[in-house]
C-alpha positions as CSV (number, residue, x, y, z in Angstrom):
1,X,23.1,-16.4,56.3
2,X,22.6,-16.6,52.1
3,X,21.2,-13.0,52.3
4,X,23.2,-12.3,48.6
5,X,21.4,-15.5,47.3
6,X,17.7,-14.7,47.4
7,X,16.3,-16.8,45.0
8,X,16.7,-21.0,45.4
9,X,15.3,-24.0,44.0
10,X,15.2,-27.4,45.9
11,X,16.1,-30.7,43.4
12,X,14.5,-33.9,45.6
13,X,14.5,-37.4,44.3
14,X,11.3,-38.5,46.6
15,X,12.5,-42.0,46.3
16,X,15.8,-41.4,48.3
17,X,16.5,-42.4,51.7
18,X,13.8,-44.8,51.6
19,X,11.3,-41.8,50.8
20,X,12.2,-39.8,53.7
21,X,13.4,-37.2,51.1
22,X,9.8,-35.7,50.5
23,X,8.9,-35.0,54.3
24,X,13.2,-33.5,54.5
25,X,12.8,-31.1,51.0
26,X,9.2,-29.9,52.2
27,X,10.8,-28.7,55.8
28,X,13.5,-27.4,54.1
29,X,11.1,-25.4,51.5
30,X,9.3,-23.7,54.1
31,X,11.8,-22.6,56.5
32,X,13.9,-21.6,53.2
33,X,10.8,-19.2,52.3
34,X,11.1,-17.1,55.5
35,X,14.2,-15.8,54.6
36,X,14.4,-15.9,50.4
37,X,11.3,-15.1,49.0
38,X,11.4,-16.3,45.3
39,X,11.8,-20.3,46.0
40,X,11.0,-23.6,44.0
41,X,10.5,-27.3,45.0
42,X,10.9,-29.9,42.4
43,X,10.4,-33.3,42.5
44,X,12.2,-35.7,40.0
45,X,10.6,-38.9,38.7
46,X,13.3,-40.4,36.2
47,X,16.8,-40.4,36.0
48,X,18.0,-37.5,34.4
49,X,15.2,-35.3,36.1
50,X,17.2,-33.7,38.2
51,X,20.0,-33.0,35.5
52,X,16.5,-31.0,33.8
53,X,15.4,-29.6,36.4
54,X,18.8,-28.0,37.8
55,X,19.4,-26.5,34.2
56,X,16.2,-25.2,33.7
57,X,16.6,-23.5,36.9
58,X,20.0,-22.4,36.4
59,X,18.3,-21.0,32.9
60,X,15.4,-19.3,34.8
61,X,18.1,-17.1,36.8
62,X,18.8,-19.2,40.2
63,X,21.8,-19.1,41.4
64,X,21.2,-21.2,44.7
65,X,20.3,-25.1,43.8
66,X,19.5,-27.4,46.5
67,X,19.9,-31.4,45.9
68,X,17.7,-33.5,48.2
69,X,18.6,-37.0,47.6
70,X,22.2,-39.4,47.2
71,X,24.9,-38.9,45.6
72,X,23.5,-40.0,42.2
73,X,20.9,-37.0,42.5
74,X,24.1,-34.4,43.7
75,X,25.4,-36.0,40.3
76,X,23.2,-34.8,38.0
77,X,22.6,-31.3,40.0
78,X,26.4,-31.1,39.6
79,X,26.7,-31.8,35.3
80,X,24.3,-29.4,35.1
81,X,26.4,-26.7,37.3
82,X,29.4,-27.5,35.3
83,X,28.0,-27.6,31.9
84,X,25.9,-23.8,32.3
85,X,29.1,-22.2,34.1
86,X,26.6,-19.5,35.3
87,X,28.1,-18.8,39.1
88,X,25.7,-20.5,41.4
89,X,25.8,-22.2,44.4
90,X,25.1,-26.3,45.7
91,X,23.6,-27.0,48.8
92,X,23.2,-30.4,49.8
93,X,20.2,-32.2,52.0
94,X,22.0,-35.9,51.9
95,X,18.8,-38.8,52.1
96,X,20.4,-41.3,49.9
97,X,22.6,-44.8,50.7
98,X,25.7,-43.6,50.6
99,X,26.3,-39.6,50.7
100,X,29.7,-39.5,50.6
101,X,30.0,-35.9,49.8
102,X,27.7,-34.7,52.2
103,X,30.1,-36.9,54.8
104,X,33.0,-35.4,53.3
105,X,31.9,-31.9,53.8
106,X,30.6,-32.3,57.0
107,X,27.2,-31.7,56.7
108,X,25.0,-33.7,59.0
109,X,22.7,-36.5,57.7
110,X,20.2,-35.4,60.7
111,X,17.7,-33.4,58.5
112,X,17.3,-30.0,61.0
113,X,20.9,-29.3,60.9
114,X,21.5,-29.8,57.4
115,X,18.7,-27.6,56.9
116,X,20.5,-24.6,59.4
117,X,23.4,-25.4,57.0
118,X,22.0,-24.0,53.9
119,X,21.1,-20.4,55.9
120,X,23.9,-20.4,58.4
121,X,26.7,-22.0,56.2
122,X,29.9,-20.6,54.6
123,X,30.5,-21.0,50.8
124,X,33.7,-23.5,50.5
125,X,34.9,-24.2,46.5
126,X,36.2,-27.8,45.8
127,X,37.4,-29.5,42.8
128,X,35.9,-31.3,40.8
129,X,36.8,-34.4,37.9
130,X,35.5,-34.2,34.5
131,X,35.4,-37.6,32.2
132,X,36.2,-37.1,28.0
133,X,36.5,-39.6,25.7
134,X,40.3,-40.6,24.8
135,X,38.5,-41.7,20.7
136,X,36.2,-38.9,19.8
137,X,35.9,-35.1,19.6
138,X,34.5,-34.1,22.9
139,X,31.8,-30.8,23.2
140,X,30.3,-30.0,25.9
141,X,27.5,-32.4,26.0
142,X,29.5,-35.1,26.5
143,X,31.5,-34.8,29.1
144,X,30.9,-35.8,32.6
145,X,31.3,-34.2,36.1
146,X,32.2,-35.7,39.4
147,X,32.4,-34.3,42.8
148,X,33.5,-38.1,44.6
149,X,35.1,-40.6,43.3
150,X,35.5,-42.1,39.1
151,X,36.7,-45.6,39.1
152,X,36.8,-48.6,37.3
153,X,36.7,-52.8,37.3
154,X,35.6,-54.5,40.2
155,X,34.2,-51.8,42.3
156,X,32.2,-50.0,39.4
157,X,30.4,-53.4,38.8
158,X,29.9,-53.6,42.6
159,X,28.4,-50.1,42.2
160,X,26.2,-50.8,39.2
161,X,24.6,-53.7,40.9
162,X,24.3,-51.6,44.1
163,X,22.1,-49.1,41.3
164,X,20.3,-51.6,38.9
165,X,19.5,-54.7,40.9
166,X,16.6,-54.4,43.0
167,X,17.9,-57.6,44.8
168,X,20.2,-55.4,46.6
169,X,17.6,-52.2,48.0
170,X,16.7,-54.0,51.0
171,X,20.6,-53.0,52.5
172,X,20.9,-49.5,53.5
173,X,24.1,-47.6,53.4
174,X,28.2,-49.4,53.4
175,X,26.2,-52.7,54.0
176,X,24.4,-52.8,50.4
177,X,28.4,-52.0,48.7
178,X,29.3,-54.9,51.1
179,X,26.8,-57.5,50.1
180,X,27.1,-56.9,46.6
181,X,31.1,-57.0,47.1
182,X,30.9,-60.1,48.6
183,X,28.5,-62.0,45.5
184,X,29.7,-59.9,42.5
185,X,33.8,-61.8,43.3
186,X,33.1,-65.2,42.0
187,X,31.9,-64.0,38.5
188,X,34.2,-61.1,37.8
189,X,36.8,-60.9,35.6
190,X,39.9,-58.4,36.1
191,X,41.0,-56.6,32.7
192,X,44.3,-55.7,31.7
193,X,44.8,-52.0,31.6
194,X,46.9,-48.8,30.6
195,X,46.9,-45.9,32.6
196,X,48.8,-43.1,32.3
197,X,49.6,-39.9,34.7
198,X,51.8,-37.5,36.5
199,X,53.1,-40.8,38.0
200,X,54.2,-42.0,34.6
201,X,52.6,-45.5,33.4
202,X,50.8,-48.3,34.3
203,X,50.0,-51.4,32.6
204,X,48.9,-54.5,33.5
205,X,46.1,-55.9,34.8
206,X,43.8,-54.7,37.3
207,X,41.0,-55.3,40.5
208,X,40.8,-51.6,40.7
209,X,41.3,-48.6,39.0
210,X,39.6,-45.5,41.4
211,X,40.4,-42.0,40.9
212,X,38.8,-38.9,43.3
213,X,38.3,-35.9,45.0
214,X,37.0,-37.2,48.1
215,X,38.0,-40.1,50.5
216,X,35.0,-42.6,50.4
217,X,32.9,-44.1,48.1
218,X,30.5,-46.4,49.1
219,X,28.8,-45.4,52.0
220,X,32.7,-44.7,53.7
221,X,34.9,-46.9,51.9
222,X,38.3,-45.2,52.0
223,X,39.8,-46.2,49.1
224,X,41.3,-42.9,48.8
225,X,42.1,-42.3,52.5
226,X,44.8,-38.9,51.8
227,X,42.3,-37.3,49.3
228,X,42.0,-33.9,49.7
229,X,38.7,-31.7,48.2
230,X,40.8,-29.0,46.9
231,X,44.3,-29.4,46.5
232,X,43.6,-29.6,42.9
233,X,44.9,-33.3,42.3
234,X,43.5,-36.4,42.4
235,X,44.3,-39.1,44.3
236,X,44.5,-42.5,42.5
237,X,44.4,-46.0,43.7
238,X,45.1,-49.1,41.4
239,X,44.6,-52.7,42.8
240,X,46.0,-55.4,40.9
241,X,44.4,-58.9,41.1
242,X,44.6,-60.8,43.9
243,X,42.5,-63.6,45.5
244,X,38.8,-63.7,46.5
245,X,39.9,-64.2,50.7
246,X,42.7,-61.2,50.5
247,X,39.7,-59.0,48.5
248,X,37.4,-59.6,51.3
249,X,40.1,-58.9,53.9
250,X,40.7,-55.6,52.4
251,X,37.2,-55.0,51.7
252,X,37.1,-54.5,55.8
253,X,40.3,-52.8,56.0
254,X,38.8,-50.4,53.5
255,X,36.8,-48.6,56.6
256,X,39.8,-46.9,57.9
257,X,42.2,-46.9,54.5
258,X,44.1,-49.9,56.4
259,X,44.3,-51.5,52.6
260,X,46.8,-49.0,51.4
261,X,50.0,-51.0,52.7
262,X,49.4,-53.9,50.7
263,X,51.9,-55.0,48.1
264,X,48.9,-55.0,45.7
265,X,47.9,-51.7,46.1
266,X,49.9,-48.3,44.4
267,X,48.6,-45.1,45.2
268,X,49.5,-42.0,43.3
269,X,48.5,-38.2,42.6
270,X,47.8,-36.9,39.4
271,X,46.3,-33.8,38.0
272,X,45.1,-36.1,35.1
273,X,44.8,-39.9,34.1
274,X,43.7,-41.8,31.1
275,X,42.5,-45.1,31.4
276,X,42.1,-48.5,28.7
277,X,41.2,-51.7,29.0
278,X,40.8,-55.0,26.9
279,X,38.2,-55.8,26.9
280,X,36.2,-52.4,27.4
281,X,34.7,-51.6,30.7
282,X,32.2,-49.5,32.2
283,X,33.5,-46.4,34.4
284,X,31.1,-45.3,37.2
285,X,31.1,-41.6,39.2
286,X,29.4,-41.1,42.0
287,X,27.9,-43.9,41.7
288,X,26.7,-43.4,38.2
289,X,27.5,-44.8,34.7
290,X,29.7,-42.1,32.6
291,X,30.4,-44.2,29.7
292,X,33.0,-47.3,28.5
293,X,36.7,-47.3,28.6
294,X,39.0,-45.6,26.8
295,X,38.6,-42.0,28.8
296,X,40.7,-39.4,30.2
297,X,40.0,-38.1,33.3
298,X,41.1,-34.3,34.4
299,X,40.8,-32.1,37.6
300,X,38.9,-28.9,37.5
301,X,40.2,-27.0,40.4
302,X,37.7,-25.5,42.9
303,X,35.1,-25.4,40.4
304,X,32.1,-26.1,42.0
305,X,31.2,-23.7,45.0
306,X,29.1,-25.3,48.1
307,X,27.6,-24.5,51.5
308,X,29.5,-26.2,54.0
309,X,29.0,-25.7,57.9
C-alpha cells in the first residue's frame, strides 16, 4: 500500500473510453480517500488540460498523480512529470482506445483492479524518450516526453487521423488504427529520410520510421515486438516502401511482431536517433503531435517512476 504517498491527485479526461472515465476516476476518488486523506479530482476539458492540471499539482506539493484517460492523457501527465523533476509518482486508470502503456505494464483495463493497483502496487521506474529539435536551441519548454512509442511517415498519419477525424470515433480500440490504415494507403506519400544512430546511418526513403520504449502502439500493434521498458535503449523499426497489398499483409502480421522478417523491415537499438525528411513530416508520441521533422530523439533511463501490479 502507498502509505509514504499520502497526498494524490486524479487527472480524468471525461471523454475517454467513451465517457466511462467519469464513473472509473469517481470510484477511484473515493476508495483513494479512505486510505490518503489530502486527495483531488480534476477533470480536463481541452487538450493541454491535463498537462495544467498535473503541473499545478505537482506545484501544490503532490507527489502521487493519477491519469484517468488514454494514452494521449498519460502524455500530457507525463511532460509535465518530466519537465518539474520534483520525485513523484504515475498511476494509471487506462479508459482510452488504445492504452498501450497500461497493457505494457500490466495493469488491467477492468476498472476495480486497476483501482487495487494504485493502493496495492509496487513502484517500477521505466525509461522514457524525450524529442529536441535537430535546428534550434532547445530549453525546457520545448521538448517532448514519451513513455510508448515516437514515430514517423505512414503510421503517424494513421495516428493523426485516428485523433483529428471524427469519421473514425465510431471504432474502438486496434480496429479504429486498422480502418484508418487501410483508407489513409491510397493517398500517402513515403519521404526520403536520414537517420542516424548507434547502428550507424540510414538513408533512403521510408513507410516507417518508429522508435520506443514499449512494444505496441495502436491499440497492440507490435511494431517493436523485443522492446524492453527499461533496458535504457530504444528499439527502432524502419520500413521502407513497399506495396499497398504487402502493407496490408503486414498490417495483420503486426499483432504478434510476425512483420519483422521481412526484407523491408530493419530493426535496430539505439540509445539515440535523429531523424529528416524531404519534405518535412509530422512526428507523433503516444499518439500525439510533437512537432515536424528534423528532431533528435534520446532515452532517459528509468526516469519516470509508476505503480505497476
Amino acid at each position: 500500500m502507498l502509505v509514504d504517498v499520502p497526498d494524490f491527485t486524479i487527472i480524468a479526461n471525461p471523454i475517454s473510453g467513451r465517457r466511462r472515465s467519469v464513473q472509473i476516476a469517481m470510484m477511484a476518488y473515493q476508495k483513494l480517500l479512505r486510505y490518503q486523506p489530502k486527495g483531488k479530482l480534476s477533470f480536463t476539458e481541452s487538450i493541454g488540460d491535463a498537462y495544467r492540471l498535473a503541473e499545478t499539482a505537482l506545484e501544490e506539493g503532490y507527489r502521487f498523480i493519477v491519469a484517468c484517460g488514454g494514452d494521449g492523457t498519460i502524455h500530457e501527465v507525463l511532460n509535465a512529470i518530466c519537465q518539474s523533476e520534483k520525485d513523484s509518482i504515475l498511476g494509471i486508470l487506462p479508459s482510452g482506445k488504445g492504452n498501450d502503456l497500461a497493457r505494457e505494464l500490466n495493469i488491467p483495463s477492468q476498472p476495480t483492479r486497476a483501482i487495487d493497483i494504485l493502493l496495492s502496487g509496487q513502484t517500477k521506474y521505466i525509461d522514457v524518450g524525450e524529442v529536441c529539435s535537430l535546428t534550434t536551441e532547445n530549453s525546457q519548454s520545448t521538448k517532448k516526453y514519451f513513455s510508448t512509442i515516437a514515430t514517423c511517415g505512414f503510421d503517424a498519419e494513421v495516428g493523426r487521423r485516428v485523433t483529428e477525424d471524427k469519421i473514425f470515433s465510431h471504432f474502438w480500440g486496434s480496429l479504429a488504427y486498422v480502418v484508418t490504415a487501410v483508407t489513409t494507403l491510397p493517398i500517402f506519400q513515403p519521404p526520403t529520410a536520414m537517420i542516424k544512430g548507434d547502428f550507424g546511418i540510414y538513408q533512403g526513403p521510408i513507410l516507417i520510421c518508429s522508435t520506443g520504449i514499449t512494444t505496441s502502439y495502436g491499440g497492440g500493434m507490435r511494431i517493436l515486438p523485443n522492446a524492453v521498458l527499461d533496458d535504457g535503449q530504444f528499439d527502432v523499426c524502419i520500413i521502407k516502401p513497399v506495396s499497398n497489398w504487402t502493407v496490408l499483409f503486414m498490417l495483420a502480421k503486426l499483432f504478434w511482431g510476425g512483420h519483422k522478417n521481412h526484407q523491408a523491415v530493419k530493426i535496430f537499438r539505439t540509445t539515440n536517433l535523429s531523424i529528416s525528411t524531404d519534405p518535412p513530416m509530422k512526428i507523433y508520441a503516444d499518439g500525439e503531435y510533437v512537432g515536424n521533422t528534423p528532431k533528435q530523439i534520446q532515452i532517459l533511463p528509468k526516469r519516470l517512476k509508476v505503480i505497476v501490479p
